[in-house]
N, C-alpha and C positions, 0 to 999 in steps of 0.2 A: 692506467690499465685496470679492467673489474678484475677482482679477483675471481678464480675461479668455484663456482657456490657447486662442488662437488669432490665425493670423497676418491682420494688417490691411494694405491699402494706403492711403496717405492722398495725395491727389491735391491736397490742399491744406492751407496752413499753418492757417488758420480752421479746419478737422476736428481739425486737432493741437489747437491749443486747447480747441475745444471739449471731446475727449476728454480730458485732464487737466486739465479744470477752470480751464480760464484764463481772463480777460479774451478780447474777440474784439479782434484783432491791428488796430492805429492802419492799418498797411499789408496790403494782403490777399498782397503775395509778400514782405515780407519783416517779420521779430519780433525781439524781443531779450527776453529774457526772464531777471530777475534771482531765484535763489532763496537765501533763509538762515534763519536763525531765525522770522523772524517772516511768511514767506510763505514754505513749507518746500516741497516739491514733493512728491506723493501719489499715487506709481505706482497704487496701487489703483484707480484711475478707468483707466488705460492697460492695452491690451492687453500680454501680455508682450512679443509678437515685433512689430514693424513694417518696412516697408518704407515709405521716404519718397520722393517725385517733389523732393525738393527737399534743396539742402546743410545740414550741420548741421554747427554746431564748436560743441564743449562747450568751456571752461574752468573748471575747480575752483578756484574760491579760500581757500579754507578746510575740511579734510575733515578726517574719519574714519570711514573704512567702506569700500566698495567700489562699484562700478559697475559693471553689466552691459551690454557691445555685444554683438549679434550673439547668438550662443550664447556665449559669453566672458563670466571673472568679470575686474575689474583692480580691485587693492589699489591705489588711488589715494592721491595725496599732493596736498595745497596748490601750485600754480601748474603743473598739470598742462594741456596742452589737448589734444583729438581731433576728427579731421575726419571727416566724411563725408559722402562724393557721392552722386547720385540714384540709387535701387533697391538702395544696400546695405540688408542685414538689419540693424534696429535694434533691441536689445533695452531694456527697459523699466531704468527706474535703480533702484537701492535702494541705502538708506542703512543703516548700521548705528549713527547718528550724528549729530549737528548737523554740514552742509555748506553753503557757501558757493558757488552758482556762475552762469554765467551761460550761454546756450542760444540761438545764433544760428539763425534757419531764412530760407536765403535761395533763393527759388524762382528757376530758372534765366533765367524770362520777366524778370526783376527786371534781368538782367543786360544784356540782349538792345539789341542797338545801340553797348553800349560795348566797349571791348579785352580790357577783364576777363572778358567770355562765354566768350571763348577761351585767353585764357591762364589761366583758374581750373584747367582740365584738363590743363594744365603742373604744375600742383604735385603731387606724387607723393605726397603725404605721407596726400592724402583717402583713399588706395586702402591705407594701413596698418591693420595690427591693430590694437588696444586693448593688446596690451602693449608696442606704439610707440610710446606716448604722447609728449608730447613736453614734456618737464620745465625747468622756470620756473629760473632763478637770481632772485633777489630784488628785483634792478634790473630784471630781464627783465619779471617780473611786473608792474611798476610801469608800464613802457611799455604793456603791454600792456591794463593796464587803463586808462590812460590813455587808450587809443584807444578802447575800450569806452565809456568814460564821454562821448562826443562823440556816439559813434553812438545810444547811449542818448538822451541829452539830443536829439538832432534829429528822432530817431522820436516822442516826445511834445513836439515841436514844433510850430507852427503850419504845416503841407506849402506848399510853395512852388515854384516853378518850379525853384527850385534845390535844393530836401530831396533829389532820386535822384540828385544828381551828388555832395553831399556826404558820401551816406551808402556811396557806391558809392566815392570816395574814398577813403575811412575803412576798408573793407573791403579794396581795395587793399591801404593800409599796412597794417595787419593780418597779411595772406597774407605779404608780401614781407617784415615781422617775424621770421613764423615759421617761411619758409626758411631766414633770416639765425642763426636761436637753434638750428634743426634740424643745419643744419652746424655749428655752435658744439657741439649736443649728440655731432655723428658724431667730433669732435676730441678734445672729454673725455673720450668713453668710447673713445680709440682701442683701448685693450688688449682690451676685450672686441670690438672690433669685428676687430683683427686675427683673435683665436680662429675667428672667425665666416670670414672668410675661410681661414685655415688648414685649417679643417675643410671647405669650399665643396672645397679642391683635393684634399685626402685622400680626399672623396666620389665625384669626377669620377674621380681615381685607380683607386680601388676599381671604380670603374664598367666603363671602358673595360681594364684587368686582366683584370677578371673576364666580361669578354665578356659585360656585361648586353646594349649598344649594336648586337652582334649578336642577341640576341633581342627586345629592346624598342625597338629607335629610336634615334637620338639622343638625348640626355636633355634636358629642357627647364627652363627656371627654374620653372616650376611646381610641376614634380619634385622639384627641389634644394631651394626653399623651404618645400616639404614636409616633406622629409626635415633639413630645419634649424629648423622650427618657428619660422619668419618669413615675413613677406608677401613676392611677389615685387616689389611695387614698392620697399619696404624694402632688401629685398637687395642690389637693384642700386643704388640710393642712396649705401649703406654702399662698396659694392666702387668706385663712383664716387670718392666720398671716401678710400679708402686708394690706390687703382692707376690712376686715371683709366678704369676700363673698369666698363660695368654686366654684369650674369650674364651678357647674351646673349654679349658678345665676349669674356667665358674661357671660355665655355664653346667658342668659337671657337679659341679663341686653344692650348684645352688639345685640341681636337680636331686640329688641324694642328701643336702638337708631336707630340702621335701618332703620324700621319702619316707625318712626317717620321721617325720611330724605326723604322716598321716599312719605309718607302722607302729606308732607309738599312741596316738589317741582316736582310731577309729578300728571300728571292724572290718575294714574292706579288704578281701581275698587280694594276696599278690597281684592277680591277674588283673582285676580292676584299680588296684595304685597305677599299675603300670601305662593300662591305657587312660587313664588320666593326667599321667603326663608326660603324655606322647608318643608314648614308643607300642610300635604296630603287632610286636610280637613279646610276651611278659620273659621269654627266655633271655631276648636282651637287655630286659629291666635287669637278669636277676646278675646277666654277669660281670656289667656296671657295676651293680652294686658290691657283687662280692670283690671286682675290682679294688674299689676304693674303699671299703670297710672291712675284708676281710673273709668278710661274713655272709651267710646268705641271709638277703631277709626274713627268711622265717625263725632262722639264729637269732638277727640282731631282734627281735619282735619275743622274741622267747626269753632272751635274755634283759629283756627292758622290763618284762611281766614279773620276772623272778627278782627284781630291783624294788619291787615298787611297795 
């Protein structure tokens, strides 16, 4: 069967099912759903592109092939997992392979009354790419299918007054897993994560040099993650994890060294630092600046004179 070459919304887990040919879900907001060899999963029934009202975390347990989110392909490996929150673009799986994996869909109404409604949208990781995945160590993998296999077993259980507090539990530990293995991942890979930063300042550098910040704005992590070919919630994660600051505050932090260069060795009036780098009105410069130094610039500029 062609797949269908257009974009669907699915306002319910029960449509996801029904559309890949699944059993209709024991729960109508929330699924688990195991595929491998002998109940394989059959994009052909699914539209390419969707859009889901509800969270989804894949984990891979056994791959070879590849996966497609969004418009993104990801060469996938065994104890891989990806999140994703409501109204991202979801693109259809393919396999090139026998894979193993399992396919969370948990509607936001599922959550609704507990603390986890709110702090699910604390986890940064839902709002990653696909080549953020987030990679299993062997023991990791085991926890985490561990917890898999409970939520499993209670959702083909008998529902009970207590089936949403445990299965809502279980989710819980899950998420607060896979920030615990996320920062474990941002450690391992610190060498590449430095590079990643290094190049973050080189870019801001090159920015404000080259007098982009006078014709374009101040630059925004949109910008940066852009031009560094990672998400922004990723970015700032990473720069969390090496310097204590997410994008927003170097890019603060590199605007008010700035600043502070040109307040120190040129004559140009506040108002002209300001629209120099970037910012549309100099009263904004000034309360950045006294933000982070204290000081107004004409202080720190007065006080660098009387140094010198």
């Amino acid at each position: 069967m062609k797949r269908q070459n257009k974009l669907i919304r699915f306002t319910s887990i029960a449509d996801v099912h029904q559309a890949f040919g699944l059993p209709k879900p024991q729960n109508p907001l929330v699924s688990l759903t195991r595929f491998d060899k002998d109940s394989p999963f059959n994009p052909d029934k699914a539209p390419i592109y969707d859009v889901l009202d509800f969270y989804k975390i894949t984990f891979i347990t056994e791959s070879s092939g590849r996966l497609e989110y969004g418009q993104d392909y990801y060469d996938f490996k065994e104890g891989s997992m990806m999140f994703m929150a409501p109204n991202q673009l979801v693109g259809a799986t393919e396999y090139t392979d026998v894979a193993s994996s399992y396919v969370m869909l948990i509607h936001p109404d599922f959550l609704l009354g507990y603390p986890l409604a709110k702090k699910i949208k604390q986890y940064g990781y839902f709002s990653y790419s696909v080549n953020e995945a987030l990679h299993l160590s062997d023991n990791e993998k085991e926890v985490i299918l561990s917890v898999y296999r409970i939520i499993e077993k209670e959702l083909h259980s008998r529902i009970d007054e207590f089936s949403q507090d445990v299965v809502i539990a279980q989710v819980e530990l899950l998420l607060s897993y896979a920030n615990r293995f996320y920062k474990r991942q941002f450690i391992t890979r610190k060498a590449v994560n430095n590079d990643l930063l290094q190049k973050m300042e080189a870019l801001l550098d090159e920015y404000f040099n080259s007098r982009q910040s006078l014709r374009r704005g101040i630059p925004t992590v949109h910008y940066l993650s852009a031009q560094l070919h990672v998400s922004p919630g990723y970015l700032s994660d990473v720069l969390r994890s090496l310097i204590g600051q997410s994008a927003q505050q170097l890019i603060h932090t590199k605007l008010i060294d700035k600043a502070k260069e040109k307040l120190s060795t040129t004559p140009l009036a506040v108002s002209e630092i300001a629209y120099e780098l970037g910012f549309e009105h100099p009263q904004s410069f000034s309360k950045l600046f006294r933000q982070k130094t204290r000081q107004s610039p004409l202080e720190f500029r007065a006080g660098f004179d009387r140094h010198r």
